[in-house]
C-alpha positions in Angstrom: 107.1 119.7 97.2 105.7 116.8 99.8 108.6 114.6 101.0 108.0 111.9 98.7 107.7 108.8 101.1 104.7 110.0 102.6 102.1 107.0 101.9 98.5 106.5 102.2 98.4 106.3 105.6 100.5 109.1 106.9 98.4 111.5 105.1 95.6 111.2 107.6 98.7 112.4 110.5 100.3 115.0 108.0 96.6 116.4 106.7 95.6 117.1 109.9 98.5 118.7 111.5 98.6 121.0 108.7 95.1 122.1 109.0 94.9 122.6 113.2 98.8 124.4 112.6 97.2 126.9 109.9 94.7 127.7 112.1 96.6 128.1 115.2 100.0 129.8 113.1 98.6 131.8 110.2 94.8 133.1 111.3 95.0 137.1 112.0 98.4 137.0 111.1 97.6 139.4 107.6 93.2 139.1 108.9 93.1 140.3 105.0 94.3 136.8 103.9 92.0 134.7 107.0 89.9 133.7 103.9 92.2 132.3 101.8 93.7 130.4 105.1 90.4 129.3 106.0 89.6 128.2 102.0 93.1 126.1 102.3 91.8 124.5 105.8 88.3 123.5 104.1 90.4 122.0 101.0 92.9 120.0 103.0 89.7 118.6 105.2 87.9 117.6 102.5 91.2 116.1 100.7 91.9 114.3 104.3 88.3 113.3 104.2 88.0 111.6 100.8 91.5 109.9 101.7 90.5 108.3 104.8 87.2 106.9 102.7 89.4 105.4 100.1 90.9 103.5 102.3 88.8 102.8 104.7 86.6 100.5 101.8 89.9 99.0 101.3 90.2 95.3 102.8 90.4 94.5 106.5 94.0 92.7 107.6 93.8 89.6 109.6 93.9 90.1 113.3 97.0 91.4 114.3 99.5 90.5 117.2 100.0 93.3 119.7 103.5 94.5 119.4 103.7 95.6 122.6 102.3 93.3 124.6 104.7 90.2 122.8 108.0 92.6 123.0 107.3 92.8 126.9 105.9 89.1 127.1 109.4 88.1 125.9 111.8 91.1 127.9 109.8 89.7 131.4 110.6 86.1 130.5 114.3 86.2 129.6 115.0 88.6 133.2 112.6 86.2 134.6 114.9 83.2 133.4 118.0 84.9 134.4 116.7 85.6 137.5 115.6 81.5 138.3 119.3 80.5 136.9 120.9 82.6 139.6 118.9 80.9 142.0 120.0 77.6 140.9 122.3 75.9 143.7 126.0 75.6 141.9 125.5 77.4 139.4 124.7 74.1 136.9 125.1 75.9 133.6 127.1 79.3 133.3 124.4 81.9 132.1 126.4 83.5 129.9 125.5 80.4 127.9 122.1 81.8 127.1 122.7 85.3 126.7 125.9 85.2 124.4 127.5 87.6 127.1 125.0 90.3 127.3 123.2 90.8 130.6 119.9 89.7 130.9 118.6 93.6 130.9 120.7 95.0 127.5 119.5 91.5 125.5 115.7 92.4 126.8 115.8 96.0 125.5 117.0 94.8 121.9 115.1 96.2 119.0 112.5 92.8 117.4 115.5 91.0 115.5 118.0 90.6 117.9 115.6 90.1 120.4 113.9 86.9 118.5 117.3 85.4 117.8 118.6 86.0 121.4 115.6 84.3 123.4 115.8 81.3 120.1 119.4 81.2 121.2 118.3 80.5 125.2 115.6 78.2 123.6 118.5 76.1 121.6 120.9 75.9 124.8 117.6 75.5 127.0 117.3 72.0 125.1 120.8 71.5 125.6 121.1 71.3 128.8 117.9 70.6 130.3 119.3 67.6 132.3 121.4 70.1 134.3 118.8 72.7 135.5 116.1 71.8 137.8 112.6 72.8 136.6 113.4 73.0 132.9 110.2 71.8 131.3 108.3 74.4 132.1 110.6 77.0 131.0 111.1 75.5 127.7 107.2 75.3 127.4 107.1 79.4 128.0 110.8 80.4 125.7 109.4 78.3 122.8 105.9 80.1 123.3 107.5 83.6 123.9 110.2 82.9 120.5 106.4 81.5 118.1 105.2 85.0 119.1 108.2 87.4 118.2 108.9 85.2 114.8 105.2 85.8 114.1 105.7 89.3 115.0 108.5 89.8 112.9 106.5 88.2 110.0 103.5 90.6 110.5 105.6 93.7 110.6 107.2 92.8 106.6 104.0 91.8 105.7 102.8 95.3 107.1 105.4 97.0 105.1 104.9 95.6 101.7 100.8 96.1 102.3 101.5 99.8 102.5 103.4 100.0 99.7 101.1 97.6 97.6 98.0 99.3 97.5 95.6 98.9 94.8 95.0 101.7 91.9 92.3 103.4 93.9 94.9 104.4 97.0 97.2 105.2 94.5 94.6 107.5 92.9 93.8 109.1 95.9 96.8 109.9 97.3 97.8 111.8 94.5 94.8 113.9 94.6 95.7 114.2 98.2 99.5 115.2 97.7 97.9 117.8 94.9 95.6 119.8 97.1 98.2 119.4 100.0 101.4 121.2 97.5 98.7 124.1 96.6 98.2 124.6 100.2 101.8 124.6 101.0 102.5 127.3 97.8 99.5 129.8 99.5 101.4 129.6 102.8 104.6 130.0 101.6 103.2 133.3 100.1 101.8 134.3 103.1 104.8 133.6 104.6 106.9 135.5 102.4 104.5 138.9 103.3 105.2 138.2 107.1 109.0 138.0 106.4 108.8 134.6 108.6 109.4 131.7 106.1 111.3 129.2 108.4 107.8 128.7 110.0 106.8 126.8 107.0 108.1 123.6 108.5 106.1 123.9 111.6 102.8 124.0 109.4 103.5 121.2 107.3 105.4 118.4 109.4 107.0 116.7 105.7 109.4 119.4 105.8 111.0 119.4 109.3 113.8 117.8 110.3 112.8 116.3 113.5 108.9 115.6 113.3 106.3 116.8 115.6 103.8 114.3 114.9 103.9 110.5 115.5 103.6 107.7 113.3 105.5 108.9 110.6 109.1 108.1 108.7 111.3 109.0 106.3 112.6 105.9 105.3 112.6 105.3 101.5 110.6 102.2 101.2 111.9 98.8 99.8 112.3 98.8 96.2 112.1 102.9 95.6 114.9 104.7 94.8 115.8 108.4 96.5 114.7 111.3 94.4 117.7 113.0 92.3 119.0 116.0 93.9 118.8 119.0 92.6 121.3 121.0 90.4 123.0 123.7 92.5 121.7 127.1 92.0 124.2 129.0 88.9 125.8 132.4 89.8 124.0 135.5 89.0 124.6 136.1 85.4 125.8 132.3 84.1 123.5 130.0 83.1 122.2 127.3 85.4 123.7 124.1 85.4 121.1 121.1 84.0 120.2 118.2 85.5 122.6 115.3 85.0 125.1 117.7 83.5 
């Protein structure tokens, strides 16, 4: 089986790294199976293939903030901040104020929603007690601009998460023909596999399986709303009957 949370999109990252890891793993490992490697290659390119077209008809998101670029647009400005408030003669406001306690650097490297509610939290206590620091204005003009940015950021990363998970009937479609053609590729490697008496390579020829992943740009994270997969029954002695499901 394909782990289950693997949507429309990772199956252009999981396709491919199959196909380049049979070539590179399994060719001339048994040369009397090459052909049937080489038929499981063509098939997962052409499944990959056909994926990608699906979705690439499907309709183009709005322009989208770049992650990167806001998450270190607000780190620089809140060491930048701390930086000017050390500066300040007498120390007019303590800074701990702003940053709750945490130093400038730990709040900076927070993951997206600790790091919007910490520099809002300067923002609020920037307002405050403007009439204390020299220069405030303007750093109130940038915090403000920096917090509109990582709420907006925040907002586009949900709204990411619930487009990849509600994708029309087509992607649906599709990525069940994919997840077909990429099981009945797995199933002729395992048997090769089997031959070579090397089966814990499977994971490293179909990235779903392994426990840390090789590739990028992938989870394993169930996604909002699904429910895991039962586990399995445990395998019954030799000579008792197995155990049902649910049982």
């Amino acid at each position: 089986m394909a782990d289950p949370y693997i949507d429309p999109f990772e199956t252009k990252i999981y396709g491919k790294f199959a196909r380049e890891q049979m070539a590179a793993v399994l060719m001339g490992k048994i040369p009397a199976l090459d052909g049937m490697i080489a038929f499981a290659i063509d098939r997962q390119l052409a499944a990959d293939q056909s994926m990608a077209d699906v979705l690439d008809r499907q309709p183009r998101p709005a322009p989208r903030l770049d992650s990167e670029a806001v998450l270190g647009e607000a780190r620089d400005v809140i060491v930048r901040f701390a930086s000017y408030l050390d500066s300040l003669k007498g120390r007019p406001v303590d800074p701990r104020v702003f940053f709750r306690g945490e130093t400038p650097s730990v709040l900076a490297r927070r993951r997206l929603t600790k790091l919007t509610a910490g520099v809002g939290h300067i923002a609020e206590e920037l307002e405050k007690h403007r009439d204390k620091i020299r220069g405030a204005e303007p750093w109130q003009a940038e915090i403000r601009e920096v917090h509109e940015k990582l709420v907006a950021l925040e907002r586009q990363q949900r709204a990411s998460r619930v487009e990849r998970i509600e994708l029309g009937p087509e992607v649906s479609t599709a990525r069940e023909a994919w997840l077909a053609v990429y099981n009945a590729n797995k199933s002729l490697v395992r048997g090769l596999l089997a031959h070579l008496g090397k089966p814990e390579l499977l994971p490293h020829i179909f990235d779903d399986l392994a426990e840390v992943h090789r590739v990028s740009g992938v989870s394993d994270a169930l996604p909002p709303g699904q429910s895991a997969a039962p586990a399995e029954p445990p395998a019954a002695p030799a000579g008792q009957p197995a155990i049902p499901a649910g049982a």
